[in-house]
Backbone as a chain_set.jsonl record, in Angstrom:
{"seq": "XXXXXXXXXXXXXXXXXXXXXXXXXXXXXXXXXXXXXXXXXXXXXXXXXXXXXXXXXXXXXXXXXXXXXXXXXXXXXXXXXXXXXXXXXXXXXXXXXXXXXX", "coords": {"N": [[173.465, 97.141, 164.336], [171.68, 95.125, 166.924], [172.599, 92.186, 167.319], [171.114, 90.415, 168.878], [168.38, 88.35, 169.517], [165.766, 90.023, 170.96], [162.808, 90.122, 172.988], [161.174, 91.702, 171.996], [161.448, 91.684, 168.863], [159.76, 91.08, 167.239], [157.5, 92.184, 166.613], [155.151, 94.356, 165.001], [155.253, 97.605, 163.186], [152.418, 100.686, 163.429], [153.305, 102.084, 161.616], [153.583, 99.675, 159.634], [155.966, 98.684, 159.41], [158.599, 96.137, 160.452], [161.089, 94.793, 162.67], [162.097, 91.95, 162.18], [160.932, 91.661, 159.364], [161.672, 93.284, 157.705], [164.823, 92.84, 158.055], [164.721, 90.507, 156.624], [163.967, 91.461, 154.361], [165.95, 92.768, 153.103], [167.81, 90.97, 153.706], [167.43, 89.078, 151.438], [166.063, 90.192, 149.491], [163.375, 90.027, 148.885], [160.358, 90.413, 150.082], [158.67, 89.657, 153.112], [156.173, 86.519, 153.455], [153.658, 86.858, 154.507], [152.736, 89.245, 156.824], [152.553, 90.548, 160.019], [149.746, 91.948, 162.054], [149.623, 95.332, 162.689], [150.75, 97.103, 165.789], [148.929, 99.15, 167.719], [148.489, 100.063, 169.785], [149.402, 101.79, 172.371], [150.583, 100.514, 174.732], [152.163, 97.42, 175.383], [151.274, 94.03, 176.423], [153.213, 91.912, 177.591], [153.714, 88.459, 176.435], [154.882, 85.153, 177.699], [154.566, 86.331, 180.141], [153.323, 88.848, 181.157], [150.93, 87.333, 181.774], [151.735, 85.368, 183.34], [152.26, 86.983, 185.568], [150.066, 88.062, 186.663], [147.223, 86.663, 185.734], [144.59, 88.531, 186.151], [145.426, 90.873, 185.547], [145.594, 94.343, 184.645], [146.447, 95.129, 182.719], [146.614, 92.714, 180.708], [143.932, 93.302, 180.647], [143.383, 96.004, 179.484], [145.837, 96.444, 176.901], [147.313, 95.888, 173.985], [147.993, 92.544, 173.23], [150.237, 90.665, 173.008], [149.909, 87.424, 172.475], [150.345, 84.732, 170.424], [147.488, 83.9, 169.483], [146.934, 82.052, 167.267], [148.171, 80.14, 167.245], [147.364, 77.865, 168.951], [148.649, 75.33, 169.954], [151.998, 76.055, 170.211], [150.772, 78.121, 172.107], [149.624, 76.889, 174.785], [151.923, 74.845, 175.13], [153.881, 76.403, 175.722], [152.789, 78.041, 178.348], [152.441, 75.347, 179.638], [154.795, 75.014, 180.182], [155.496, 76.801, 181.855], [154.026, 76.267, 183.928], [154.86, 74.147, 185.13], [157.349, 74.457, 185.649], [157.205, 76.894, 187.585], [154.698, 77.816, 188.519], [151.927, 79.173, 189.454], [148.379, 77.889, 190.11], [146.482, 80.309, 189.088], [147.589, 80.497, 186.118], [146.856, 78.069, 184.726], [143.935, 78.507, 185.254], [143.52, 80.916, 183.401], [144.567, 79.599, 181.084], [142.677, 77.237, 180.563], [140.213, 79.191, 180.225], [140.605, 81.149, 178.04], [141.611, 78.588, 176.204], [139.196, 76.34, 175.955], [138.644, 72.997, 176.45], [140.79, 71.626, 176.071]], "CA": [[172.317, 96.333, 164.689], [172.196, 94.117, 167.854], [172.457, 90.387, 166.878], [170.684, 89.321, 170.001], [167.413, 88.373, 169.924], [164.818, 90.662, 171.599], [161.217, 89.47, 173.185], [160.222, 92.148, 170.925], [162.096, 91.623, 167.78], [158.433, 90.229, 166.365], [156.086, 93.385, 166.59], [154.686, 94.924, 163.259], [154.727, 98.827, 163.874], [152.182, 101.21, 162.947], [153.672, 102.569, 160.314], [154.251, 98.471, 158.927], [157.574, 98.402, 159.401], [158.847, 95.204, 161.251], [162.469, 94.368, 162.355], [162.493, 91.129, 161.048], [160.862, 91.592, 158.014], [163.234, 94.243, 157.107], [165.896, 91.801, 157.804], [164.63, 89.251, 155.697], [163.826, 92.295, 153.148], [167.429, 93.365, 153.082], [168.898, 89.632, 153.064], [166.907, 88.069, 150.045], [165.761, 90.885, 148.311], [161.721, 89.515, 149.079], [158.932, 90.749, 150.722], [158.045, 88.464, 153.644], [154.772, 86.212, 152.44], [153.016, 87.57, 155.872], [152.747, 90.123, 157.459], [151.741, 90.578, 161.388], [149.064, 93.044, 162.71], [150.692, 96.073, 163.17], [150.779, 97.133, 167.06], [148.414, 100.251, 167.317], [147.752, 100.438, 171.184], [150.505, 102.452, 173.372], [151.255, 99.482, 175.64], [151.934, 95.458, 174.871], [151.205, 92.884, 177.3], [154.056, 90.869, 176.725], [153.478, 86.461, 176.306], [153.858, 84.639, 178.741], [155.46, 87.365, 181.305], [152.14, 89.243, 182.038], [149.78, 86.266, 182.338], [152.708, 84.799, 184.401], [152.709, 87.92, 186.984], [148.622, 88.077, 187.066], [146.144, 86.655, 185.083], [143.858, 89.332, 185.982], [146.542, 92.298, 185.159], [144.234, 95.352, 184.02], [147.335, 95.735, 181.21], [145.477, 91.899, 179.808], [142.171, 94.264, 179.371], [143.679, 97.352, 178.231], [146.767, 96.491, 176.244], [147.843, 95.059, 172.948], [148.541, 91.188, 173.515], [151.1, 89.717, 172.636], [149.776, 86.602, 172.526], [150.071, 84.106, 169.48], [146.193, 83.143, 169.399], [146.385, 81.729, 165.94], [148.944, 79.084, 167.298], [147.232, 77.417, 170.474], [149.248, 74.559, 170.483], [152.096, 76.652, 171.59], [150.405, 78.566, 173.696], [149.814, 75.844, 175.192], [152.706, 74.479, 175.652], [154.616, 77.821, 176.63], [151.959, 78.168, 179.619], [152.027, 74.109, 180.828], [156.267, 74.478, 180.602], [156.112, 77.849, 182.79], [153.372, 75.862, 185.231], [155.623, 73.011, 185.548], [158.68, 74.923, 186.641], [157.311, 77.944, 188.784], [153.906, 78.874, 188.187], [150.45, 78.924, 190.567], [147.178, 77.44, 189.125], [145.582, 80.903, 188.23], [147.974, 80.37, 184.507], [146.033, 76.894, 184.301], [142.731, 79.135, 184.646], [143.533, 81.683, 182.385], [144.712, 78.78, 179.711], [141.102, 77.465, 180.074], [139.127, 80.137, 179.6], [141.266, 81.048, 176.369], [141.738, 77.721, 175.099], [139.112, 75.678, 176.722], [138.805, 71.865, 175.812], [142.384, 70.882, 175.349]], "C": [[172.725, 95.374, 165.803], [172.196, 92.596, 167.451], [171.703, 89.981, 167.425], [169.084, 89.468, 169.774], [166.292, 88.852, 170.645], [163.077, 90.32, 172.235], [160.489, 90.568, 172.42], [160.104, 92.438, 169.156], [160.616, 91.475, 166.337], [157.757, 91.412, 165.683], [156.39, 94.071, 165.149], [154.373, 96.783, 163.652], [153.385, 99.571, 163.437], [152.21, 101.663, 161.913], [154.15, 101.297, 159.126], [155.199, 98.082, 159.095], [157.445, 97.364, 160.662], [160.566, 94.774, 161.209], [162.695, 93.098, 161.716], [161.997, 90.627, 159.576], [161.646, 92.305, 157.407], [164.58, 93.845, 156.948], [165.762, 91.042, 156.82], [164.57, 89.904, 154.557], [165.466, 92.175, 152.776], [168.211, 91.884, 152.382], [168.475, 88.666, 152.125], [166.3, 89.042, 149.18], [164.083, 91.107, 148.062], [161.316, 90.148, 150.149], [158.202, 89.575, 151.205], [156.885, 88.061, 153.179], [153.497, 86.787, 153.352], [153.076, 88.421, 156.193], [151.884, 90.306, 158.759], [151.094, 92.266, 160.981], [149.64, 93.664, 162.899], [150.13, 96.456, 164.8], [150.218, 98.781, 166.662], [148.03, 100.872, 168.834], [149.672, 101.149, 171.499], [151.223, 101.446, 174.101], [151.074, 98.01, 175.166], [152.215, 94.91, 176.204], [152.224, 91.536, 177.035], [154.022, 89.302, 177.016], [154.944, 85.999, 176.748], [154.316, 85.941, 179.937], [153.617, 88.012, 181.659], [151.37, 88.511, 182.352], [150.421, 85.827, 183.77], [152.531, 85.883, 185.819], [151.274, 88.203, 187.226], [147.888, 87.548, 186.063], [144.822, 87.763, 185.193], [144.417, 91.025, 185.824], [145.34, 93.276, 184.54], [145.229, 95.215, 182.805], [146.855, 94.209, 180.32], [144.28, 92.595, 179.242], [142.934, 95.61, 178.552], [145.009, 97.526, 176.93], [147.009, 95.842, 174.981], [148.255, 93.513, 173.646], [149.042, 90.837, 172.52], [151.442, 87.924, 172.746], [149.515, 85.565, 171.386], [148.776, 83.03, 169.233], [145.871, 81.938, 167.925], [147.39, 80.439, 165.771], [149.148, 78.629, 168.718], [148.51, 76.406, 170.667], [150.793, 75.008, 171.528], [152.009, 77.616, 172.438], [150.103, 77.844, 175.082], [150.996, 75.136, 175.839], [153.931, 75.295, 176.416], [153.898, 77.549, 177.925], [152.24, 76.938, 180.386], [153.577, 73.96, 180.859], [156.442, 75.583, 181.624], [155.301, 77.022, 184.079], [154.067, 74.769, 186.158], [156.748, 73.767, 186.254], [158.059, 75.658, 187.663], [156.027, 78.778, 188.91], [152.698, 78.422, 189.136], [149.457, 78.277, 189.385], [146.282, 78.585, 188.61], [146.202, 81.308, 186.667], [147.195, 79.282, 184.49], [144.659, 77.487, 184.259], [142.665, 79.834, 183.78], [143.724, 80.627, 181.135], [143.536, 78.487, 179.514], [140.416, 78.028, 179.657], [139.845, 80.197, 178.524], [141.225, 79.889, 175.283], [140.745, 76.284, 175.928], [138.689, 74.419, 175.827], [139.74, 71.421, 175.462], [143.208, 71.173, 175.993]], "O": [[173.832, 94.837, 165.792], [171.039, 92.177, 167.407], [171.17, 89.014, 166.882], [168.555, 90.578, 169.84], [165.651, 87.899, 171.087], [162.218, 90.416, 171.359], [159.288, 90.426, 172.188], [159.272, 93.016, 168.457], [160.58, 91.681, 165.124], [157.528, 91.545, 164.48], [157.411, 94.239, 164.483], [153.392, 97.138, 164.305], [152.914, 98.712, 162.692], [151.219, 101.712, 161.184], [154.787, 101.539, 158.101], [155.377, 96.878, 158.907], [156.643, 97.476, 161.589], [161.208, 94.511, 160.192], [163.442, 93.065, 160.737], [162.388, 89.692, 158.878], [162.348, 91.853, 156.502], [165.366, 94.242, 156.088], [166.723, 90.866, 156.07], [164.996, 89.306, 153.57], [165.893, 91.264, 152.067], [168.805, 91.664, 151.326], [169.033, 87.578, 151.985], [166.008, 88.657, 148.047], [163.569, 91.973, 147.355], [162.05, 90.378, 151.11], [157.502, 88.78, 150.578], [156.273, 88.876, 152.488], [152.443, 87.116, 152.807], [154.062, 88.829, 155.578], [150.657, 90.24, 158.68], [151.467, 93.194, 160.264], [150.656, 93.208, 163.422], [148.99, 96.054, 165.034], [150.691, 99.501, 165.783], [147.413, 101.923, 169.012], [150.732, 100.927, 170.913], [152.453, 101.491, 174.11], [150.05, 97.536, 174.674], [153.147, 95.229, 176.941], [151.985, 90.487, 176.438], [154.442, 89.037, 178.142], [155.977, 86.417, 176.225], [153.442, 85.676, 180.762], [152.886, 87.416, 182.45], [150.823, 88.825, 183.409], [149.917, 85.878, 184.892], [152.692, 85.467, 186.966], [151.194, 88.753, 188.324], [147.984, 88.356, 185.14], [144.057, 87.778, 184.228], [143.783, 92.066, 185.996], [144.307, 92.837, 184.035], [144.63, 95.193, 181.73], [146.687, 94.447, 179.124], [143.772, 92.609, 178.121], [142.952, 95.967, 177.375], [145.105, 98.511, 176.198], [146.702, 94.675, 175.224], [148.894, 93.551, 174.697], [148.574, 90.686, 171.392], [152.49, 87.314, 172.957], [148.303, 85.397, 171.253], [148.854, 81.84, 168.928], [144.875, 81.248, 167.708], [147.535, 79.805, 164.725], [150.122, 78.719, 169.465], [149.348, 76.699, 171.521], [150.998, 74.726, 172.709], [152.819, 77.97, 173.296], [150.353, 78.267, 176.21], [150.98, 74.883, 177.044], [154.654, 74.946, 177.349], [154.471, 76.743, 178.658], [152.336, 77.052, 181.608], [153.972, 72.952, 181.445], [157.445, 75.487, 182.332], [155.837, 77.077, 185.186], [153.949, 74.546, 187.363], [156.95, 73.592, 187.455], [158.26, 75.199, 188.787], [155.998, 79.962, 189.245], [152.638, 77.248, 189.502], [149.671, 78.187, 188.176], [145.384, 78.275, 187.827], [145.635, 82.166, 185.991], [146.244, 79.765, 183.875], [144.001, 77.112, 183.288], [141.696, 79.619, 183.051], [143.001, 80.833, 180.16], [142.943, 79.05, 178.594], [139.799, 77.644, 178.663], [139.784, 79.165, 177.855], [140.971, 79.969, 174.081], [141.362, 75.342, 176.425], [138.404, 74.606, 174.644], [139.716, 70.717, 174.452], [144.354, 70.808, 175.73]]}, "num_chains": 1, "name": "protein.A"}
């Protein structure tokens, strides 16, 4: 197994299976209390990296997102730490429309 961390280490497959629930299966013996969506599309839009390289990417309309909607705050704050270092203002439009009022 690789130790290292993966930007996709998260994803829930099809078939349920998830690497780190299987980890956590394995090293306590439990059945995480959650379970993510499993990933059912062919392609993932991966957070923040595709917003970052277009907000209007066709792979935003047609792809699985990988975007943690169910935890604006940080989405939020992912998006206003990539705008601060290196990013144009169409990530500050896309954050609006998504999360607008805040």
């Amino acid at each position: 197994m690789n130790p290292r961390v993966t930007p996709i280490c998260h994803f829930s497959l099809a078939d349920g299976t998830d690497l780190a629930g299987s980890l956590y299966t394995q090293m306590t013996g439990l059945r995480p209390l959650s379970r993510l969506a499993p990933i059912n599309h062919g392609l993932i839009a991966l957070f923040p990296n595709e917003i970052v390289r277009s907000t209007s990417s066709e792979y935003l309309q047609s792809c699985q997102l990988d975007v943690p909607w169910n935890e604006p705050e940080l989405v939020r704050s992912v998006l206003n730490q990539v705008l601060r270092t290196r990013i144009p203002r169409h990530v500050r439009t896309f954050l609006e429309r998504y999360l607008p009022g805040r």
